[in-house]
C-alpha positions in Angstrom: -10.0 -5.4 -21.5 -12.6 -3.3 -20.2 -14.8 -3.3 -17.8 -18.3 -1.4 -18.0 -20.1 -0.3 -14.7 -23.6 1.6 -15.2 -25.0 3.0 -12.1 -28.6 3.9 -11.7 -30.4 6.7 -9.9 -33.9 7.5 -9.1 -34.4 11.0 -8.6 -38.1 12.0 -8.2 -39.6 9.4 -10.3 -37.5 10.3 -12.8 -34.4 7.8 -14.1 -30.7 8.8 -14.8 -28.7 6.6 -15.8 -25.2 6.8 -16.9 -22.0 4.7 -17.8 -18.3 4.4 -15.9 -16.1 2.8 -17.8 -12.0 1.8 -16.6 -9.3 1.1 -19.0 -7.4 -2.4 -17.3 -4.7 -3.5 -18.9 -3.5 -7.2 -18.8 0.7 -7.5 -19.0 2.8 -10.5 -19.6 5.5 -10.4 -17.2 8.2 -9.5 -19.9 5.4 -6.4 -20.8 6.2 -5.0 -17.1 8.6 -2.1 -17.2 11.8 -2.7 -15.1 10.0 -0.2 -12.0 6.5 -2.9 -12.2 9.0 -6.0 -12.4 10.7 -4.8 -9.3 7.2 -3.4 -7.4 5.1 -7.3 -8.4 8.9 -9.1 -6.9 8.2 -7.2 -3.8 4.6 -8.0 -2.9 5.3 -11.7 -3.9 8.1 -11.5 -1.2 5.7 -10.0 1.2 3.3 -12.8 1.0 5.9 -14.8 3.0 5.8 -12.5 6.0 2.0 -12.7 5.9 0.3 -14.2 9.1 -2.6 -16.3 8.2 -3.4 -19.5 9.9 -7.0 -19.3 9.8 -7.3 -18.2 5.8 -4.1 -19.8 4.6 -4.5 -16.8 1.9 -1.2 -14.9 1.8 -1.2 -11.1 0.7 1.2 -9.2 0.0 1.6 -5.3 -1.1 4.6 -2.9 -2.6 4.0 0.7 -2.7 6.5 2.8 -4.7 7.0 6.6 -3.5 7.6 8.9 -5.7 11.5 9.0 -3.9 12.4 5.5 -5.3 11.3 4.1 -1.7 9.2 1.0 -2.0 7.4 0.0 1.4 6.1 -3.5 1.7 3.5 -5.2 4.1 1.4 -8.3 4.4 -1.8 -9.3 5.4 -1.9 -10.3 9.3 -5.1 -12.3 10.6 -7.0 -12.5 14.2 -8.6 -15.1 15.5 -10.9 -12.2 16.4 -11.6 -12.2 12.6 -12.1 -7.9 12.4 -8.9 -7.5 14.2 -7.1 -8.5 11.5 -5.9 -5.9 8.4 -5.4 -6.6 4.8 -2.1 -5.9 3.1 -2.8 -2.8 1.1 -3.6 -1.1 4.4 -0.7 -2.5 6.4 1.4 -1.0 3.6 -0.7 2.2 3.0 -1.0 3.0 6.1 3.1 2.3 7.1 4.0 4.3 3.9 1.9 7.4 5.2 3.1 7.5 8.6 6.8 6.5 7.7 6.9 9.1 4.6 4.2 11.3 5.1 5.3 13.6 2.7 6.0 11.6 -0.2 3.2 10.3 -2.6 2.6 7.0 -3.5 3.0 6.9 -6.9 1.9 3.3 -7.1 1.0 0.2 -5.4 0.8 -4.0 -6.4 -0.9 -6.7 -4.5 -0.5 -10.1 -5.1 -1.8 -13.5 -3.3 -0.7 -16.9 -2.7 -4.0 -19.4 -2.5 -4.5 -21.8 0.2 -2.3 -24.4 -1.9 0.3 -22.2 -1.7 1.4 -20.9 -5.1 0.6 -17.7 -6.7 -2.9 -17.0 -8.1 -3.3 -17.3 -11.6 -6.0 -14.7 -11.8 -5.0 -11.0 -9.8 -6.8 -10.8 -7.0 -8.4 -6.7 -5.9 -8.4 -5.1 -3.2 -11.3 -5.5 -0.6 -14.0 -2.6 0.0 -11.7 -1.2 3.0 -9.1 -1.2 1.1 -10.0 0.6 -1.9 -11.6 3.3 0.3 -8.3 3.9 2.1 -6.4 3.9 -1.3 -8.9 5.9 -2.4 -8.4 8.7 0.5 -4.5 8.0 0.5 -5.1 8.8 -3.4 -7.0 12.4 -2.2 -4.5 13.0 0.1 -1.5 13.3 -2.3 -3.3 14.5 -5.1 -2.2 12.2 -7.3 -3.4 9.3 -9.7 -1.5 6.0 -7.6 -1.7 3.2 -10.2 -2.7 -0.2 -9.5 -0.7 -3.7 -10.3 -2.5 -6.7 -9.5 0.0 -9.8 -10.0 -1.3 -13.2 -11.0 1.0 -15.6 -13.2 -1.3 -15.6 -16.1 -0.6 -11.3 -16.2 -0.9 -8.7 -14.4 -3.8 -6.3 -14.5 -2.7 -2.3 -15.3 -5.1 0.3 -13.7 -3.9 4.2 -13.7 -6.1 4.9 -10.9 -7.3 4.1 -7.4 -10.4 5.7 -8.5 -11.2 3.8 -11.1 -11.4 0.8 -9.0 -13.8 2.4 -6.7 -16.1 5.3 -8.6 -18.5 7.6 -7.3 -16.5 7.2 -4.1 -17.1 8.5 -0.5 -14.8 11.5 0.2 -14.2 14.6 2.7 -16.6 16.5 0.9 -19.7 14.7 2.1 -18.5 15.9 5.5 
């Protein structure tokens, strides 16, 4: 499956356009490799530490350093709505202060609804969150793929920045 993003600029009355296209790749659980299979078991086990009375929308994330190291997290909610953080940040961001020097080689997120079970469709990360992947992804140097669990397959994508193109980065600083 692929997805086709076209972006377009006006430049001094004059038009550019241009295409963006992502290769996503949907994967039957018996598809996964043996180092997916264990990464999607450990964000579906993290969406049991999640905190979310208010959403009743359990998130969990696995990252996998490039050491064999995977770090989990969850997402944990506020009543103070913005004072609560997502799951692929609670994990990002304990994977880059814990290992700082190892790169995330990749990361899954998966979701339990408000009912409870799984999500049959793979959820994506939030705006935040892809812009902190995104940097995390800058910061190593490195393509960090992207699982997104759901029970009707799991969604392949060999690159934080394909999930958020013509990003924001340290060199508009």
């Amino acid at each position: 499956m692929h997805y086709l993003w076209a972006i377009k600029y006006i430049f001094h009355k004059k038009m550019e356009e241009f295409n963006i296209t992502i290769s996503v790749i949907k994967k039957k659980q018996e598809e996964l490799t043996p180092e997916e299979s264990t990464l999607v078991e450990n964000a579906k086990e993290a969406t049991f530490r999640s905190y979310a009375p208010y959403s009743h929308f359990c998130v969990g994330a696995a990252v996998l350093l490039e050491d064999g190291t995977i770090v989990t997290g969850s997402n944990q909610e506020n009543s103070a709505y913005p004072s609560g953080i997502c799951a692929e940040r609670t994990t990002m961001f304990y994977a880059n202060s814990r290992y700082p020097d190892l790169k995330v080689k990749c990361i899954c997120i998966a979701a339990r609804g408000t009912d409870g079970n799984f999500t049959s469709r793979p959820i994506s990360p939030c705006g935040a969150c892809r812009q902190v992947l995104s940097e995390s992804e800058d910061r190593s140097q490195s393509p960090i793929k992207v699982l997104l669990y759901g029970t009707d397959g799991t969604y392949t994508i060999n690159s934080v920045k394909d999930l958020l193109p013509v990003s924001f980065d340290a060199s508009f600083l």
